[in-house]
N, C-alpha and C positions, 0 to 999 in steps of 0.2 A: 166492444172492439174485437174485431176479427183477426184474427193470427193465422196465416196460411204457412206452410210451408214452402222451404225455396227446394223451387225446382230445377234440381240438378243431375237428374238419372237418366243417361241417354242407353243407345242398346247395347255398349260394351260392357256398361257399369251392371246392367242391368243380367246378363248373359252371366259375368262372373258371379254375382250378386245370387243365383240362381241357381249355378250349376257348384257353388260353394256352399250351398245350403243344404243340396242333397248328397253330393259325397261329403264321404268323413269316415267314419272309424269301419265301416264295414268291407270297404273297398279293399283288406290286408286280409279281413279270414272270411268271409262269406261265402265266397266262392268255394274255398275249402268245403265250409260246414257245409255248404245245398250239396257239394259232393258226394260228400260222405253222406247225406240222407237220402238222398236217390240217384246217386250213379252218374253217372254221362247223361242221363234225360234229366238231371236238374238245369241244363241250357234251354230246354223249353218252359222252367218256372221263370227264368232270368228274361226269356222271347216274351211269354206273356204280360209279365211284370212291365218290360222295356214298351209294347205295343198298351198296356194301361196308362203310364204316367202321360201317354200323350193327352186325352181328354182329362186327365185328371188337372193335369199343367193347365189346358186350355179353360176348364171350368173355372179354376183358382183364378187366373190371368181377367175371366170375364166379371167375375164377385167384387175381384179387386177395382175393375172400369169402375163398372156400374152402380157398386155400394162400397166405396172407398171407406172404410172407417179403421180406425188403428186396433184394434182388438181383434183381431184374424179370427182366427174361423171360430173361436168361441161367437165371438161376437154376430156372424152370419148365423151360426145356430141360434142365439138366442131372439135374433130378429125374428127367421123366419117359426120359430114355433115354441118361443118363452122363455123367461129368466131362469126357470129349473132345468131346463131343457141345455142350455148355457153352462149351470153348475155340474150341472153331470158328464159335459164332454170337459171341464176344466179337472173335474175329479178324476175322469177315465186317463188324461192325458199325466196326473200326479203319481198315481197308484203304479204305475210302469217305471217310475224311478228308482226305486231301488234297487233292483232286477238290471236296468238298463246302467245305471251308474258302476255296475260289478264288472257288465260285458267289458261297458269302454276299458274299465280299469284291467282287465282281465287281459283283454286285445293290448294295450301299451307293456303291461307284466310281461308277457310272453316274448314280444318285440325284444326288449332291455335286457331280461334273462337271458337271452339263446344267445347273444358273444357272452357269457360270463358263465354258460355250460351250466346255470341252474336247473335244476327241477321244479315238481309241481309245489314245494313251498317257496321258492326264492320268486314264482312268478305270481301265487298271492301277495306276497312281502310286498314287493315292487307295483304291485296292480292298486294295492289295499293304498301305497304311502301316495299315490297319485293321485288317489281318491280324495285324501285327506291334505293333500295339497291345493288340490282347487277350491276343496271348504276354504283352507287357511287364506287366501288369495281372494278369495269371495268378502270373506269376514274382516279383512284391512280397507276393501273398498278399491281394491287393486283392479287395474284391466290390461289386458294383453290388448294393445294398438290393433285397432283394425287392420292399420297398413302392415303391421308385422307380422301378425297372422296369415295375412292374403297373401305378402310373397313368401312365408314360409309353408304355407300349403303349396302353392301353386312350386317351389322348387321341390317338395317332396314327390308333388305329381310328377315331376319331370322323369326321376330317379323309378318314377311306377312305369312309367311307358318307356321307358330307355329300357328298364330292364325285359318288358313282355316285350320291344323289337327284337332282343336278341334272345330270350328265353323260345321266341316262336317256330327255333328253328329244330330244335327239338320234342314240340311235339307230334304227334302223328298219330295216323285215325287207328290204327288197333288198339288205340287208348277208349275208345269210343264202344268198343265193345264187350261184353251185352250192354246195351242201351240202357235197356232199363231192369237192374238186376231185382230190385227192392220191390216192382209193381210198380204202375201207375199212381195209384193214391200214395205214393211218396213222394213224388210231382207236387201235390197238393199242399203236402206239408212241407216244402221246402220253398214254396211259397210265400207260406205263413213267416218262416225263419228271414228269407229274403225281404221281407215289406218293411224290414230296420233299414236296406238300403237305399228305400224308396222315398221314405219320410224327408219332407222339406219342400216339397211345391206350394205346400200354403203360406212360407216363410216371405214371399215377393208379398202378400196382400198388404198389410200393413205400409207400405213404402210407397202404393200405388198414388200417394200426393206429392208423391216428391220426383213421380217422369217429367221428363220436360215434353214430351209428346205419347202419353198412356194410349189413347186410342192406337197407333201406329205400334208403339214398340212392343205393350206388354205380350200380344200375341206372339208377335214375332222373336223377343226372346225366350216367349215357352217353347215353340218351334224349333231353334235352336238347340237352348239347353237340353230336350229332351235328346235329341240328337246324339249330342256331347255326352251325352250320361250316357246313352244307350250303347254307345261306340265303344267308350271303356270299358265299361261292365261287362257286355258281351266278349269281349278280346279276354280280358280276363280269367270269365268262366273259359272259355276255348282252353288258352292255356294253360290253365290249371288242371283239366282233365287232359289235353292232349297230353302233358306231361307227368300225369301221375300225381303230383304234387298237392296228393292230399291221404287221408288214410294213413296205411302205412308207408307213407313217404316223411311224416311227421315225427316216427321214430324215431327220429335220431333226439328230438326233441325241440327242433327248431319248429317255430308256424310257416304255413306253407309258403307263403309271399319272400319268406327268409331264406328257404331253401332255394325256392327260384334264384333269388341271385346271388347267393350261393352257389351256385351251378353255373350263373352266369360269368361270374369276375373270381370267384375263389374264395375261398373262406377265408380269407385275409380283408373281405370287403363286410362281413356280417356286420363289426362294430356298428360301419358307416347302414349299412339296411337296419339295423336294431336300432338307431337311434334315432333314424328318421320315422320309421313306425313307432317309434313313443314319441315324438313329438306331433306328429297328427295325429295322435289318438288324446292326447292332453288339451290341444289346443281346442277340439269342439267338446272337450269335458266341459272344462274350464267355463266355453262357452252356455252351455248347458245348466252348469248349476247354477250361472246367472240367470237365467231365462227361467226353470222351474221356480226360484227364489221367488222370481219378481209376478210369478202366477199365485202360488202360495198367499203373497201379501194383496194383488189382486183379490182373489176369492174371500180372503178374510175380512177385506177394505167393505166388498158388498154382503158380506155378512154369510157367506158358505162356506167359511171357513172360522173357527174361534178366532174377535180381534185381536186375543192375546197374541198370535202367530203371525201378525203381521204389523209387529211396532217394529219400528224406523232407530236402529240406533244411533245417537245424539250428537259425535263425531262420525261416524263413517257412512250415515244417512244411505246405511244396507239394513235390507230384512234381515238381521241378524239372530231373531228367534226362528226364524222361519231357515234359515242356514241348518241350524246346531240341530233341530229337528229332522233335517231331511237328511243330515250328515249323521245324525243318531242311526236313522233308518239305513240310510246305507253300508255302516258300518255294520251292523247287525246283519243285514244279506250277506255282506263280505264273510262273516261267520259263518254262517247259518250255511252258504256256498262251499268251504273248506270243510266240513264237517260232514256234509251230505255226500261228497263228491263229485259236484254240481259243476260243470262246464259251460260254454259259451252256447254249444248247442241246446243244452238244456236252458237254460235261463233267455235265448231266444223269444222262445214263445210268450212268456208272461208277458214280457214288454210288446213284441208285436201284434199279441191280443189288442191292447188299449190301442194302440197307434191305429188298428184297420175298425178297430170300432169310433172313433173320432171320427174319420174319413169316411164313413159307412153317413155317419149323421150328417158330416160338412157337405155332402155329396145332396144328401135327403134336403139339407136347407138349399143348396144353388138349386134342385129341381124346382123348388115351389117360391126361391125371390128372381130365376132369372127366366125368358122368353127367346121364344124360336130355339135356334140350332144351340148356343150355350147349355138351353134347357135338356135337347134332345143328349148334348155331351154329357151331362151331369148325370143322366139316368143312366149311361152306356156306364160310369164309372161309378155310379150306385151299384148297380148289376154284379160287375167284377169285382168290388170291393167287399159287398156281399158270398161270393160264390167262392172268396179270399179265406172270409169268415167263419165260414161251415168248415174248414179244415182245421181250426185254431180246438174241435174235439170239445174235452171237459172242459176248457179256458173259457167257453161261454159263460158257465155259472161264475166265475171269475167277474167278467165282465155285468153279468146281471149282479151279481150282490155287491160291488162297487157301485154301479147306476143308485140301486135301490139304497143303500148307507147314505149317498148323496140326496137321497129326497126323504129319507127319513131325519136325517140331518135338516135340511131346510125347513122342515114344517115344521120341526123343534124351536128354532131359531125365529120360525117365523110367528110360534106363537107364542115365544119372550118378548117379540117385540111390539103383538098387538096391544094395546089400551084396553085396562081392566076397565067397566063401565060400573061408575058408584053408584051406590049401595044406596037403598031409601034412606 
C-alpha cells in the first residue's frame, strides 16, 4: 500500500518555508564579523554570495522536481555516486556541530548580556545555559510549535527592518572608505565566514511531495526567496559599515545589531533588542539539535555510525544517546572556546568548512542526476562553491581527515558485518 503525502504547499507557504530556513542566527552578527574581516569590500563577499544562492536555490528547487525523496541532499549524494559517498557528506555535515552550536549559543549570550552590562563571562554563562537548554528540551521530547516559531521569527524580523529603516539614515559613504583596507584575499575569507548565512536552500527538498503544484511553484519560490534574502542581507551589510557599527563600535560591549538600535530608539529599548536577538538565535538552535539528533540516529540506523548512538528512548521516543553525546561535545567546545579565547569569528570557519564542502558534493551529485540548463546551474554553483572552498586555508585537511574517518569507519563496520565463510 502506497502512502502519499497530502499536498498542501502553495507559493506563500513555500516562500516562508524557504526564506525561514535560510535566515536565522547570522542575520544579528555577520555582517559585523565579514566587517571586521575585510572592511567595506566585505559587501562584495555578501554581492557574490547573494548572486550564488540564485543557482544554488534553483539547482536544489530542480533535485527536489525531479528526484523527490525525503533525505535531502545526503540522499542525492548517495544516489548519484554511493552509499559511502552519502556517509561522508552526513559525517562532514556532524563534525561542524560543535563549533556551530557555540556560535548560535555565543550570538544569543551576547544578545541577553548587553541590557545586563555583562562581560565576556556573563556572555559565555548565557550562551553556554542555552546551549544546554535546547539539549534539556530535546531530551523531554519537547517541540517549540511551528506556528510559534514562524510568528515569532517573523515579528523579530519586523523589529530587524524597522530598525535598518531608521538606522539608514545615519549612515554615509565616508564610511566606505578605504574599501578594502585588509586586501582582497580578505574578501575571500569573509566569504568563507559568511556561507553560515547561506546554508538552508537544500532545506525545501525534502517537502517537495507535499507542493500542491511543484513543477510551477518550486522555482518560483526559489526566485523569490532568493530575492528576499538578498534584499535583507545586503541592507544590512550597507548599514552596518555605513554606520560604523562594527569593530570599535562594539566597545562599549554591546553586538553590533544592539548598538544599531540603540542609536535608533535609545538605550532604554536594548532590553527589548536583547531579547529579541536571544530569542531567534534559540529558536533555530533548538531547531538544529533536533535536526543533527535525528541525523546521528539516521547514520547509526544504516550502520555509519555505532547503533549504540542511535537507540530510541522508551517514553520520549528521542535519540537520546545520540542528544547526551553531541551535548557532551558541545559543552566541551563551549570550554575549550573560553579557555582559548575563541570568538564567533574564529569558530566561523570550522563550521562553514563542512557546510561549503556538503554543498561542493550536493552540487557534484545535481551535475551528473539532472539534464540541460539545471545541469548547466549546478556546475555554475559547483564552480563558486569550489572557488568558496580554496579560501577555508588549512580547514581543508579538517575536511579531508573527517571525509577519510568516515570511510575508514565504514569499511570497519562494513567488515563486522560481512559473513565469516566455514571452516572445512
Amino acid at each position: 500500500m502506497n502512502v502519499e503525502l497530502e499536498r498542501t504547499i502553495g507559493l506563500r507557504t513555500a516562500v516562508a518555508l524557504y526564506t525561514g530556513a535560510v535566515l536565522g542566527t547570522g542575520i544579528l552578527v555577520l555582517p559585523a564579523v565579514a566587517a571586521e574581516t575585510a572592511g567595506p569590500a566585505s559587501i562584495v563577499a555578501w554581492g557574490v554570495l547573494c548572486l550564488l544562492s540564485l543557482p544554488l536555490a534553483l539547482t536544489f528547487a530542480a533535485l527536489a522536481r525531479r528526484e523527490p525523496v525525503a533525505g535531502g541532499f545526503s540522499a542525492y549524494i548517495e544516489r548519484a555516486f554511493g552509499r559511502r559517498w552519502g556517509a561522508i557528506a552526513g559525517w562532514l555535515f556532524l563534525a561542524q556541530f560543535p563549533t556551530g552550536s557555540v556560535v548560535a549559543g555565543l550570538i544569543a549570550g551576547s544578545y541577553l548580556a548587553a541590557p545586563l552590562g555583562l562581560g565576556r563571562e556573563g556572555v559565555f554563562l548565557i550562551g553556554g545555559s542555552m546551549v544546554v537548554a535546547a539539549y534539556a528540551l530535546n531530551l523531554l521530547g519537547l517541540r517549540i510549535a511551528g506556528t510559534v516559531q514562524g510568528l515569532v521569527t517573523a515579528g523579530v524580523l519586523g523589529l530587524v527592518t524597522l530598525i535598518l529603516v531608521f538606522a539608514a539614515r545615519d549612515a554615509h559613504w565616508g564610511a566606505f572608505a578605504p574599501f578594502a583596507p585588509r586586501g582582497w584575499s580578505a574578501v575571500g575569507i569573509a566569504a568563507t565566514q559568511l556561507f553560515w548565512a547561506f546554508v538552508g536552500w537544500e532545506a525545501i527538498t525534502p517537502l517537495a511531495q507535499e507542493f500542491r503544484n511543484p513543477e510551477r511553484d518550486l522555482a518560483r519560490a526559489s526566485l523569490i526567496s532568493v530575492g528576499l534574502v538578498a534584499a535583507l542581507y545586503l541592507a544590512l551589510a550597507l548599514v552596518t559599515i555605513g554606520t560604523r557599527a562594527y569593530g570599535t563600535g562594539g566597545s562599549a560591549g554591546l553586538p553590533p545589531f544592539a548598538l544599531l538600535g540603540g542609536k535608533v530608539f535609545g538605550p532604554g529599548a536594548l532590553p527589548v533588542i536583547g531579547l529579541a536577538g536571544g530569542v531567534l538565535t534559540f529558536l533555530p538552535l533548538n531547531a538544529y539539535v533536533a535536526g543533527m539528533s535525528r541525523l546521528v540516529f539516521a547514520l547509526a540506523q544504516g550502520g555509519d555510525l555505532p547503533l549504540w548512538v542511535g537507540a530510541l528512548h522508551p517514553k520520549t521516543k528521542v535519540p537520546h544517546r545520540a542528544l547526551l553525546v553531541m551535548g557532551a561535545f558541545s559543552v566541551v567546545a563551549i570550554g575549550l572556546s573560553y579557555r582559548y579565547q575563541l570568538g564567533i569569528s574564529s569558530l566561523l570557519p570550522l563550521s562553514t568548512s563542512s557546510f561549503i564542502a556538503t554543498y561542493v558534493m550536493s552540487m557534484a551529485a545535481a551535475a551528473r542526476l539532472l539534464k540541460g540548463l539545471p545541469a548547466v546551474l549546478a556546475v555554475v554553483s559547483l564552480v563558486g562553491c569550489l572557488l568558496i572552498l580554496l579560501f577555508v586555508g588549512a580547514l581543508v585537511l579538517w575536511v579531508a581527515t573527517v571525509a577519510l574517518a568516515s570511510i575508514l569507519y565504514g569499511l570497519a563496520a562494513d567488515s563486522r558485518r560481512r559473513p565469516v565463510p566455514p571452516t572445512e
